[in-house]
ZAMARGU-4260 file (C-alpha; in steps of 0.2 Angstrom, whole numbers, plus 5000, padded with zeros to 4 digits):
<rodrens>
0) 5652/5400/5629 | 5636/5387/5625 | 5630/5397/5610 | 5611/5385/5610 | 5615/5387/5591
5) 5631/5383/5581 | 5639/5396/5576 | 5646/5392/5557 | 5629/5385/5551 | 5624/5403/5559
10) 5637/5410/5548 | 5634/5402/5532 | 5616/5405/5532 | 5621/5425/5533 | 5634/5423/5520
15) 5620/5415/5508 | 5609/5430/5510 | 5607/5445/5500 | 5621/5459/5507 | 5618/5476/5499
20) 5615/5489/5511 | 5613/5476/5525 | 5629/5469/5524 | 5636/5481/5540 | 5622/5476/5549
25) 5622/5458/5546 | 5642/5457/5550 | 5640/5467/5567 | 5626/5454/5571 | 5636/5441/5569
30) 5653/5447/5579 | 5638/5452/5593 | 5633/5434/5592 | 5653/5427/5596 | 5653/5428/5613
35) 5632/5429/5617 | 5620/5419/5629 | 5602/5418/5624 | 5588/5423/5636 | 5586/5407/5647
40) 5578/5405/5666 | 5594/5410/5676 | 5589/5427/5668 | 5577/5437/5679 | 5568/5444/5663
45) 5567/5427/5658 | 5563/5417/5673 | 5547/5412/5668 | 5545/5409/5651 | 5558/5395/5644
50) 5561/5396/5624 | 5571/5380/5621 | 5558/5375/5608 | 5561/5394/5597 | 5578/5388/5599
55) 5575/5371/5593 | 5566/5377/5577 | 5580/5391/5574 | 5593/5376/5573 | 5583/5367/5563
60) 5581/5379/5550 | 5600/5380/5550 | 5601/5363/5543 | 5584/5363/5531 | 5579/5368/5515
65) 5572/5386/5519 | 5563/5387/5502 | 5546/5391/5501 | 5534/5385/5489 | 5523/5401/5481
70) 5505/5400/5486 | 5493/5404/5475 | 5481/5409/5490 | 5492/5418/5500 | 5481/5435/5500
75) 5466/5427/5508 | 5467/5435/5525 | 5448/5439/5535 | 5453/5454/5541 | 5457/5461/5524
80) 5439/5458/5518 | 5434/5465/5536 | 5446/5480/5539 | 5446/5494/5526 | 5465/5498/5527
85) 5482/5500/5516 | 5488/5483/5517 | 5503/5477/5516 | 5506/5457/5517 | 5524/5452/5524
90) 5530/5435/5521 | 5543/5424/5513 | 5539/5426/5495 | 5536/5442/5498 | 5556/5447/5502
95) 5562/5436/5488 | 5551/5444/5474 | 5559/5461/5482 | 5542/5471/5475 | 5536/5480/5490
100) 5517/5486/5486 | 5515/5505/5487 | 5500/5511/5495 | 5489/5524/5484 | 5494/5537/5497
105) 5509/5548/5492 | 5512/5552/5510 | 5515/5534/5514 | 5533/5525/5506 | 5538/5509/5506
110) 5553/5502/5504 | 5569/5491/5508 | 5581/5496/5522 | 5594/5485/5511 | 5593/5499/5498
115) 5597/5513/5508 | 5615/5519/5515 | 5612/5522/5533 | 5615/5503/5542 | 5614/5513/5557
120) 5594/5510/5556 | 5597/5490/5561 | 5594/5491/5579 | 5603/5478/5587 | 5605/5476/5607
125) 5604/5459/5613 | 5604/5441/5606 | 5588/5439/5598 | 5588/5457/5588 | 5606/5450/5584
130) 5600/5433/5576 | 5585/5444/5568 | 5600/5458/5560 | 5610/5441/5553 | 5596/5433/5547
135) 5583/5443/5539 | 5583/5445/5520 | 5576/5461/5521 | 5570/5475/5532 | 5554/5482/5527
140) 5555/5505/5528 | 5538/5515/5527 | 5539/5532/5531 | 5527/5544/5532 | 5527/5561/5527
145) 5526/5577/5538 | 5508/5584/5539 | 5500/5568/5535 | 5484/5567/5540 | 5478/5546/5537
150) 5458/5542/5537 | 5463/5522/5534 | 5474/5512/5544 | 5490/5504/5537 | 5489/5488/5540
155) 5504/5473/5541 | 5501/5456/5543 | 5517/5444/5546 | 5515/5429/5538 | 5530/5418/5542
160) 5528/5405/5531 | 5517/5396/5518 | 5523/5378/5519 | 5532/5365/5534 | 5547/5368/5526
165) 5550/5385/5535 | 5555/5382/5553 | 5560/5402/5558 | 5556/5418/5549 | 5563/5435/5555
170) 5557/5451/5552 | 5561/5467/5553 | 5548/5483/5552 | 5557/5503/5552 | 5543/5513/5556
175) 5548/5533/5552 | 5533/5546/5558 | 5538/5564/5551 | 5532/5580/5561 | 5511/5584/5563
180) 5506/5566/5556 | 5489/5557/5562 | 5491/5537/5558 | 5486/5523/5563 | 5493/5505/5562
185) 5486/5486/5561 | 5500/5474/5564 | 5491/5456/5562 | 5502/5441/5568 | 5494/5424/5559
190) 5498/5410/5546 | 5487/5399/5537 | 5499/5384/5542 | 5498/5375/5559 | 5517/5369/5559
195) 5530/5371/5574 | 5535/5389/5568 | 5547/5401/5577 | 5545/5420/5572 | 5559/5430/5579
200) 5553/5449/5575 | 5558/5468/5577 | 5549/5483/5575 | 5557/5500/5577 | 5545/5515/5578
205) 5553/5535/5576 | 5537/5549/5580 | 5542/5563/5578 | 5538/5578/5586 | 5518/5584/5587
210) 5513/5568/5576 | 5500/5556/5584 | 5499/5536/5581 | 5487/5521/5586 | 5497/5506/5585
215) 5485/5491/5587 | 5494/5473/5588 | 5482/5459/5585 | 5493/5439/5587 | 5483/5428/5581
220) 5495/5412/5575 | 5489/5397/5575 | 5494/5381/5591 | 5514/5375/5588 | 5520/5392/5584
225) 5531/5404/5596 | 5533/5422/5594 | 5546/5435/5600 | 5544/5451/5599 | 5551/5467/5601
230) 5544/5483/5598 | 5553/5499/5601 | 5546/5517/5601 | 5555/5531/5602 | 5544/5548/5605
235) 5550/5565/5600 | 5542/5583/5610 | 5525/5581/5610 | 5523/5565/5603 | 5509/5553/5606
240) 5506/5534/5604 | 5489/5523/5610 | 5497/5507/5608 | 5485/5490/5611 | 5493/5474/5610
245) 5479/5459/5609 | 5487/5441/5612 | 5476/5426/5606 | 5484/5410/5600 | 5501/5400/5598
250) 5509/5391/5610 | 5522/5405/5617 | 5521/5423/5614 | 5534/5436/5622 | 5532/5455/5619
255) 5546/5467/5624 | 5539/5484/5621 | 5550/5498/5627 | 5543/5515/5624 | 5557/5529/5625
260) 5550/5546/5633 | 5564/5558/5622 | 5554/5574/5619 | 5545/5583/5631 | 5527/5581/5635
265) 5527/5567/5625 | 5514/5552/5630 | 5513/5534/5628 | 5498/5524/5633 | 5501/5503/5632
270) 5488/5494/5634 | 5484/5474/5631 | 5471/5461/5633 | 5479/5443/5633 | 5467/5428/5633
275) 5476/5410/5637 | 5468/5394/5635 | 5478/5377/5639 | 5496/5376/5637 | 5498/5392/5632
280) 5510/5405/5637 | 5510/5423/5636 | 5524/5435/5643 | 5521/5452/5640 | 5536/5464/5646
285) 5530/5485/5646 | 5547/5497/5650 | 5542/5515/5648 | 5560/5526/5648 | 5556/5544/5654
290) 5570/5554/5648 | 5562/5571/5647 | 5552/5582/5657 | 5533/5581/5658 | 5532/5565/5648
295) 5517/5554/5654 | 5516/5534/5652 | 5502/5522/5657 | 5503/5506/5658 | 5485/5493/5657
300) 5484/5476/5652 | 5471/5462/5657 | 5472/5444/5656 | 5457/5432/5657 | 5470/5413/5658
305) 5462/5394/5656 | 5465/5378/5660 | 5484/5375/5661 | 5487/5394/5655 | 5503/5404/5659
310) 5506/5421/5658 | 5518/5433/5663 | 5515/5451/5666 | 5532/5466/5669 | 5527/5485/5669
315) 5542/5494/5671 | 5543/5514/5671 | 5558/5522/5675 | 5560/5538/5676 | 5578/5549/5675
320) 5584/5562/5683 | 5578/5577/5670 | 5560/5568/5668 | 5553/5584/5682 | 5535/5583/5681
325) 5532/5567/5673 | 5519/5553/5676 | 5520/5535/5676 | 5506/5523/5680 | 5504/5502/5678
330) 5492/5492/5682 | 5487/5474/5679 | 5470/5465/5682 | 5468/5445/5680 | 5456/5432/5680
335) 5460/5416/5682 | 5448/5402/5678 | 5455/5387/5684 | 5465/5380/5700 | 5478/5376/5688
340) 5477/5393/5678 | 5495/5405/5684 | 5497/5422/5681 | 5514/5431/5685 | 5512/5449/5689
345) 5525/5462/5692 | 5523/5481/5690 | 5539/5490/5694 | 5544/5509/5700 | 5560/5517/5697
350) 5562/5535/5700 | 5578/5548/5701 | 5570/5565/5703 | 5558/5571/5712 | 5540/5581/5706
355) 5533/5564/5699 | 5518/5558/5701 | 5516/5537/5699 | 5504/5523/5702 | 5504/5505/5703
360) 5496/5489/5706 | 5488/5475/5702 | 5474/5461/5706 | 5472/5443/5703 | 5454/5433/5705
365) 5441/5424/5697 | 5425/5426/5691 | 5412/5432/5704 | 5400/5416/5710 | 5387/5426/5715
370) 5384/5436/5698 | 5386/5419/5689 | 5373/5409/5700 | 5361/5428/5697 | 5363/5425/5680
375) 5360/5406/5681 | 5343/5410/5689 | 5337/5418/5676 | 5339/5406/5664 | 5356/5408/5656
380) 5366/5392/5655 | 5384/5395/5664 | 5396/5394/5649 | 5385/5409/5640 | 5388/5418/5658
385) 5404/5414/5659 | 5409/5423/5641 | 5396/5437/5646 | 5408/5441/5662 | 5424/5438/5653
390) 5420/5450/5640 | 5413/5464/5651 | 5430/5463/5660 | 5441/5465/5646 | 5429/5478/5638
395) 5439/5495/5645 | 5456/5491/5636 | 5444/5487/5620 | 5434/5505/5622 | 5454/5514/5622
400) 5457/5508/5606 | 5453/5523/5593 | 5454/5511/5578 | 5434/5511/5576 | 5437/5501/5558
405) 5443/5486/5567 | 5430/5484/5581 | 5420/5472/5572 | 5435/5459/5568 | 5440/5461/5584
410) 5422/5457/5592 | 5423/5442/5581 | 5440/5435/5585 | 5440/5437/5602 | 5423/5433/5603
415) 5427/5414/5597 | 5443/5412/5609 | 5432/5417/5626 | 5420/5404/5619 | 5432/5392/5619
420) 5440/5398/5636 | 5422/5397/5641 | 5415/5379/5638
</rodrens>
């Protein structure tokens, strides 16, 4: 089998690393990784987006000094002087120094998955959770208590790497949401070094029943560095998430975000805003798993793509034979503003049970020539109507996120990228 990696390098790494309580883990992602085939194009998950580049930078890690050099200026991060929250900085140096920062929250812990017994925690289901389990020299934990009632946001940045020495960094995040809690998450992608990077991350979310989260994902990595992701949720009875994802920069960026619909009348709403400016490539793939009865999901992500932009969008909801009563809805809006600009689009229905009520669709354009030219004739020059457009159109899935503290960064990031998508 054509690994795309070799094997023993793969091996060695692993061996080198820290076992404690991950040693299980890490071994099981190993013997997965025997006999596997990475995600290529002859994939139908996979057609469009081609990660030969990740894959180049994973071997390359293999046979360079992963070292990183400390930075004495690692913390300076905007959002943390713009966002009121309980930050937590995930990086390199922060795994080897094995201090995790404990918020002044008792209700919030945080800790290491490699301290704990239960290796059962270490999702891993296909290649690239595999590669992360063998390779990661920790797995951050933060549980929240039961009743917990949060009025700041936790927030997590990933920080891959502080020098060009780094070529790969894996993360992994166990997100543990005991019974009636109220929290809200920042998860901010970016990195102060504008080197071919590959991060290869996994977050795993347990709500449990009657607890309520915003999840609010905000990639923001600078050009030359790929990102794969996958996020899973899993939602107990009467569970809720308002998950946003916003994608800004790097050169690829691929989301898997499955949301399992286990408890009834539980509800996920996935929402997304992805901006793509040349030579960029975005692949968002949304699977809402209805499991139990009377579970809703909605689905809602809009694109605005540039001059030689990509992007890729896959709704799926499927709903099994005991989800009665359910819901699912996806929809997809796009505009495209160039003749070389592509959008992929494909929301997908599958349904074993009948009492379900589902919607779908979605639409691809460009900006509407006769609201530019009105606002042309009163004196606005075209790029300022452009970004005036652009951001009214992407404004709903902004309004749906119930993070109020992070509307202003948020104004200000994305603000800069539809200028530069503008001009």
């Amino acid at each position: 089998m054509n690994h795309s990696f070799n094997y023993n390098l793969l091996k060695s790494a692993a061996e080198r690393l820290d076992g404690g309580q991950l040693s299980g883990a890490r071994n099981n992602a190993l013997n997965n990784l025997k006999n596997a085939e990475f995600p290529n194009k002859n994939h139908e998950d996979w057609k469009y987006t081609d990660i030969s580049e990740a894959l180049r930078l994973f071997n390359k890690s293999l046979t360079t000094n992963q070292e990183s050099k400390h930075s004495s200026n690692k913390n300076n991060y905007q959002i943390m002087d713009q966002i009121d929250a309980h930050w937590i900085i995930l990086n390199n140096e922060f795994f080897t120094n094995k201090k995790p920062t404990q918020p002044k929250k008792e209700e919030i812990m945080v800790s290491f998955a490699s301290s704990k017994k239960d290796e059962t925690e270490i999702l891993i289901d296909d290649p690239l959770s595999c590669l992360n389990a063998a390779l990661i020299k920790d797995a951050i934990k933060i549980t929240i208590q039961k009743n917990t009632e949060l009025k700041k946001p936790i927030g997590i940045i990933w920080d891959g790497f502080l020098d060009q020495n780094i070529h790969c960094s894996n993360f992994r995040c166990i997100i543990e949401i005991k019974e009636n809690a109220t929290v809200d998450f920042i998860h901010v992608h970016e990195s102060k070094v504008n080197e071919p990077h590959f991060t290869n991350s996994v977050v795993q979310l347990d709500i449990a029943r009657n607890s309520k989260v915003n999840y609010l994902k905000i990639q923001n990595y600078p050009k030359h560095h790929t990102l794969i992701e996958k996020s899973i949720a899993n939602l107990n009875d009467n569970a809720h998430i308002n998950y946003t994802n916003i994608d800004l920069g790097g050169d690829l960026s691929r989301s898997d975000i499955i949301i399992n619909l286990n408890g009834e009348q539980s509800i996920a709403n996935v929402n997304g805003v992805y901006l793509a400016s040349i030579n960029q490539h975005i692949d968002n793939h949304i699977t809402a798993n209805h499991i139990n009865r009377s579970t809703k999901s909605t689905q809602d992500f809009y694109g605005i793509i540039g001059e030689k932009g990509h992007c890729v969008f896959n709704g799926k909801a499927l709903i099994k034979e005991g989800a009665i009563n359910s819901e699912a809805n996806q929809y997809n809006h796009n505009i495209l503003l160039a003749d070389n600009a592509e959008i992929d689009t494909k929301p997908e229905l599958e349904i074993y049970t009948d009492d379900v009520k589902c919607s779908h669709g979605s639409t691809v354009g460009q900006l509407d020539k006769e609201a530019l030219f009105y606002m042309q004739s009163r004196g606005i020059n075209s790029n300022t109507a452009k970004k005036m457009l652009t951001t009214a159109f992407i404004k709903k899935i902004l309004d749906k996120i119930n993070i109020q503290s992070s509307a202003n960064y948020l104004d200000s990031v994305i603000s800069k990228k539809l200028h530069n998508l503008s001009s």
